[in-house]
NUNUSE-683366 format. One record per residue (C-alpha): residue number from 0; residue in one letter; chain; x, y, z negated. Coordinates in nm, 4 decimals. Each point is the difference from the previous one (the first is absolute). Example, Ala and Ser with C-alpha at 12.3 -4.5 7.8 and 13.67 -1.06 7.14 Angstrom:
BEGIN
<pt pos="0" code="A" unit="A" u="1.2300" v="-0.4500" w="-0.7800"/>
<pt pos="1" code="S" unit="A" u="0.1370" v="0.3440" w="0.0660"/>
! end
This chain:
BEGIN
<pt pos="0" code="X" unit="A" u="-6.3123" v="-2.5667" w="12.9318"/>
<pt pos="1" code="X" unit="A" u="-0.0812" v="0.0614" w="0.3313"/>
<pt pos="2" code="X" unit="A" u="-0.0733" v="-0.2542" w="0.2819"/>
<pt pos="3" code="X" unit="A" u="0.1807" v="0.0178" w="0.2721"/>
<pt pos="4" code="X" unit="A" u="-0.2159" v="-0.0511" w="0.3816"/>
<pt pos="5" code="X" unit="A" u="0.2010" v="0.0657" w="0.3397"/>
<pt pos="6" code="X" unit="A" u="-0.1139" v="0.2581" w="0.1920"/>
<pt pos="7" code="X" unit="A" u="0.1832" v="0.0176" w="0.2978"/>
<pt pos="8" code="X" unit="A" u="0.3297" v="-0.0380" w="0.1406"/>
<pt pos="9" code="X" unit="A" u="0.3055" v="0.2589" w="-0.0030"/>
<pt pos="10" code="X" unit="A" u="-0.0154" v="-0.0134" w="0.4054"/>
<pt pos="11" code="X" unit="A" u="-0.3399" v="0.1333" w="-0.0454"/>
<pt pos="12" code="X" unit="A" u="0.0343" v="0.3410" w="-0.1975"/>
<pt pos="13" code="X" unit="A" u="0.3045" v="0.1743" w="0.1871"/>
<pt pos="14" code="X" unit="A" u="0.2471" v="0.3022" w="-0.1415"/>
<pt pos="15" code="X" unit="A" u="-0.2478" v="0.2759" w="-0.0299"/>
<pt pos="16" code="X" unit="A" u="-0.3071" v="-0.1943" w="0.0558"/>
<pt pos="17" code="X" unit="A" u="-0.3076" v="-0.0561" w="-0.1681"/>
<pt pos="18" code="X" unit="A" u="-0.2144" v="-0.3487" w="-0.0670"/>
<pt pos="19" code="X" unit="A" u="-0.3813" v="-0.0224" w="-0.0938"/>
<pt pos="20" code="X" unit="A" u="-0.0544" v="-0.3336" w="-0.1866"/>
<pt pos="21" code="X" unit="A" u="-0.3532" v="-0.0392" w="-0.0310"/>
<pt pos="22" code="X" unit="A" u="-0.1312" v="-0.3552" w="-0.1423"/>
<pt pos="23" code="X" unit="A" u="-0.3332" v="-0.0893" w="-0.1532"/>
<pt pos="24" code="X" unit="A" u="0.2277" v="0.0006" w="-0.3818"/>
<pt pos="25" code="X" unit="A" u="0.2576" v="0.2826" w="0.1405"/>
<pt pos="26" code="X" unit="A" u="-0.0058" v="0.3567" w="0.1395"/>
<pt pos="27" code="X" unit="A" u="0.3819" v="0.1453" w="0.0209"/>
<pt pos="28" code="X" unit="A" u="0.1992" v="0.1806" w="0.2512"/>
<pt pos="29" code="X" unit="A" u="0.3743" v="-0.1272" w="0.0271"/>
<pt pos="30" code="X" unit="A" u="0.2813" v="0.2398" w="0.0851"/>
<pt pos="31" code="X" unit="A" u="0.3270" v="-0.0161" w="0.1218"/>
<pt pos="32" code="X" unit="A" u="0.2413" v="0.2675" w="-0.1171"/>
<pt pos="33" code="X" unit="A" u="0.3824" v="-0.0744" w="0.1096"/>
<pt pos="34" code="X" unit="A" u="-0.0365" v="-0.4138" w="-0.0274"/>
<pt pos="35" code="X" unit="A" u="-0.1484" v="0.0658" w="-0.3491"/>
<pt pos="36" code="X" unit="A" u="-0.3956" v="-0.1509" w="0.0394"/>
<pt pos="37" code="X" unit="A" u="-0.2627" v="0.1939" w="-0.2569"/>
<pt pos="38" code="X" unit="A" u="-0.4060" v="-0.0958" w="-0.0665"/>
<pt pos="39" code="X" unit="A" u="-0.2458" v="0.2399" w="-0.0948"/>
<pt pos="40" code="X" unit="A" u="-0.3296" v="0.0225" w="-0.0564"/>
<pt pos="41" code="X" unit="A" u="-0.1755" v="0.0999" w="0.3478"/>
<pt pos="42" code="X" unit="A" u="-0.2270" v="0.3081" w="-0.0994"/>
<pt pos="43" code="X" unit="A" u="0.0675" v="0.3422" w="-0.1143"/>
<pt pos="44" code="X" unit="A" u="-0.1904" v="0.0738" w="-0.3109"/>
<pt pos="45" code="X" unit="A" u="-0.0960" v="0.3592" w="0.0900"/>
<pt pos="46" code="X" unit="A" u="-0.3684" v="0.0135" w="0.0934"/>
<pt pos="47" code="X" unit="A" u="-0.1270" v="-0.2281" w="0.2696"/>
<pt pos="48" code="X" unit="A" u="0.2907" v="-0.2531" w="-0.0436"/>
<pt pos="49" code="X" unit="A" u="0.2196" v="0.0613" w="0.3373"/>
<pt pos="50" code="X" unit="A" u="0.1710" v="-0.2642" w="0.1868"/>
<pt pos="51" code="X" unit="A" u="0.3948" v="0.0246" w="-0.1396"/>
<pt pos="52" code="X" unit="A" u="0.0921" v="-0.2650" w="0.2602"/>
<pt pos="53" code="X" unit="A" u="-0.0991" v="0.2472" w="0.2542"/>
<pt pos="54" code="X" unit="A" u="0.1899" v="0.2450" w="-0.1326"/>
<pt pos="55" code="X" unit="A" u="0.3653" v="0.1561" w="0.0184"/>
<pt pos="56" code="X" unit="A" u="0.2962" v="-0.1595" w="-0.1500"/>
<pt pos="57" code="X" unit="A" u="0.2877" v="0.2366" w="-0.0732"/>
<pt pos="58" code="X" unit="A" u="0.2689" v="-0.1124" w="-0.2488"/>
<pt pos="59" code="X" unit="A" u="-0.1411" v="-0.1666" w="-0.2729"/>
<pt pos="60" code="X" unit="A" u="-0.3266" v="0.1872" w="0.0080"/>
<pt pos="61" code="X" unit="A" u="-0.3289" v="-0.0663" w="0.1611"/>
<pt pos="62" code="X" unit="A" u="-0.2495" v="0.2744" w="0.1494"/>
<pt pos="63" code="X" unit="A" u="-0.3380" v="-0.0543" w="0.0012"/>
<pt pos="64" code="X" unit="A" u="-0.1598" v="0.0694" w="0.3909"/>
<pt pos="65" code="X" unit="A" u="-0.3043" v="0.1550" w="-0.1723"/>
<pt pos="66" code="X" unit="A" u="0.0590" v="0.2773" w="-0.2299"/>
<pt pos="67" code="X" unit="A" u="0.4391" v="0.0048" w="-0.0118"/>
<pt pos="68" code="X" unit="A" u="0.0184" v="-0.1366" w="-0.3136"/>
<pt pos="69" code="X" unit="A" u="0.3414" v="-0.1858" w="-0.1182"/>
<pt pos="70" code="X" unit="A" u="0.1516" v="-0.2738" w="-0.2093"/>
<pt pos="71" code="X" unit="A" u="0.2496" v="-0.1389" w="-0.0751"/>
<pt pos="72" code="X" unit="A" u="0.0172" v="-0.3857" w="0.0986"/>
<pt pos="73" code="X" unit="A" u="0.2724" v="-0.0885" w="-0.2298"/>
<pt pos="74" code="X" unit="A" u="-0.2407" v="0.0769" w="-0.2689"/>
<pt pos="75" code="X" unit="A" u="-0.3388" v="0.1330" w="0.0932"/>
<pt pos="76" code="X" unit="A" u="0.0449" v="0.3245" w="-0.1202"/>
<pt pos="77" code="X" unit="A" u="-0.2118" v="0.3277" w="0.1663"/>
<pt pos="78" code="X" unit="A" u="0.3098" v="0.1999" w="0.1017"/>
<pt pos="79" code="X" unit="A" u="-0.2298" v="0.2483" w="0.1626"/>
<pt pos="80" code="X" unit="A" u="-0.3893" v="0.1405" w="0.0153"/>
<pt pos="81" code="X" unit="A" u="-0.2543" v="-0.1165" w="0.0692"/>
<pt pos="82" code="X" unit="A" u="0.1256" v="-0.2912" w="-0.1513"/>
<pt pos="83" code="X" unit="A" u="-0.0723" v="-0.0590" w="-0.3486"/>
<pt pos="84" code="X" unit="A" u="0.0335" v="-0.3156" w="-0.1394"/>
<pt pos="85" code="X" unit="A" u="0.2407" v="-0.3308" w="0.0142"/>
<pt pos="86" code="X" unit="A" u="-0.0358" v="-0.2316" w="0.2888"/>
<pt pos="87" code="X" unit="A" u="0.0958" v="-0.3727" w="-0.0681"/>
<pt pos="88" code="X" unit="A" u="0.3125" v="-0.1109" w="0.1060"/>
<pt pos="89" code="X" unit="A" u="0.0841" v="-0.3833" w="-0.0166"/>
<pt pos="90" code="X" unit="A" u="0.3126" v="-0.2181" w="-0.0030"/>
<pt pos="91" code="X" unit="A" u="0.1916" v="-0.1011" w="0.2689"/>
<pt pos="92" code="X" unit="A" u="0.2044" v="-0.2801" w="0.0372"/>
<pt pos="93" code="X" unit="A" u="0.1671" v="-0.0888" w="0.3683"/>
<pt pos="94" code="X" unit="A" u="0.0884" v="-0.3611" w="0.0290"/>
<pt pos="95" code="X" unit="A" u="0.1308" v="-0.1961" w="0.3362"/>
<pt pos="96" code="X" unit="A" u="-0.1727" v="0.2480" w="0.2358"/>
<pt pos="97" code="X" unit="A" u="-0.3412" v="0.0591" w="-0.1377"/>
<pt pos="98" code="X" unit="A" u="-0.1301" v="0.2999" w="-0.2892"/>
<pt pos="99" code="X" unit="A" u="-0.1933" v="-0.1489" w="-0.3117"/>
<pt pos="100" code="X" unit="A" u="-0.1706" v="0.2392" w="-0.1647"/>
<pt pos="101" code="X" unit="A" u="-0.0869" v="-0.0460" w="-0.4524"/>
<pt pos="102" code="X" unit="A" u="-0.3648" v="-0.0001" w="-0.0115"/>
<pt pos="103" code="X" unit="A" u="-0.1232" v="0.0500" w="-0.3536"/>
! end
């Protein structure tokens, strides 16, 4: 069962818009995809580990900056090369304003 930590707020991850949570215990990026709020982990897996919360959001995929690599961020999935492997993806639960995210 995972526990759940707030993040950050809804007012801070617009439509469209990205979120790098980085604490000491979490590393995440936060995206906002018509009202619906997502968490995934915050590095692509290909190589040198590039920065996902620098990257491009475009439906529900993200783009790595580095090397173009996809995924899905419903459910970490490599929908296209370089990408190779599953990124995490966490739950999200959106209560009076601010995004709680299920740690394992």
């Amino acid at each position: 069962m995972p526990n759940f930590v707030t993040v950050a707020t809804v007012d801070e991850v617009p439509p469209g818009e990205l979120k790098q949570i980085k604490r000491e215990d979490i590393r995440l990026v936060l995206a906002n995809v018509e009202g619906q709020i997502y968490a995934f982990g915050w590095e692509c897996n290909h190589t040198s580990g590039g920065p996902l919360y620098d990257g491009w959001l475009e439906g529900l995929e993200i783009e790595c900056p580095w090397h173009g690599g996809r995924y899905d961020i419903t459910t970490g999935e490599a929908t296209s090369f370089p990408a190779c492997d599953v990124i995490p993806v966490y739950e999200v639960q959106v209560e009076d304003g601010e995004i709680k995210v299920g740690i394992p």
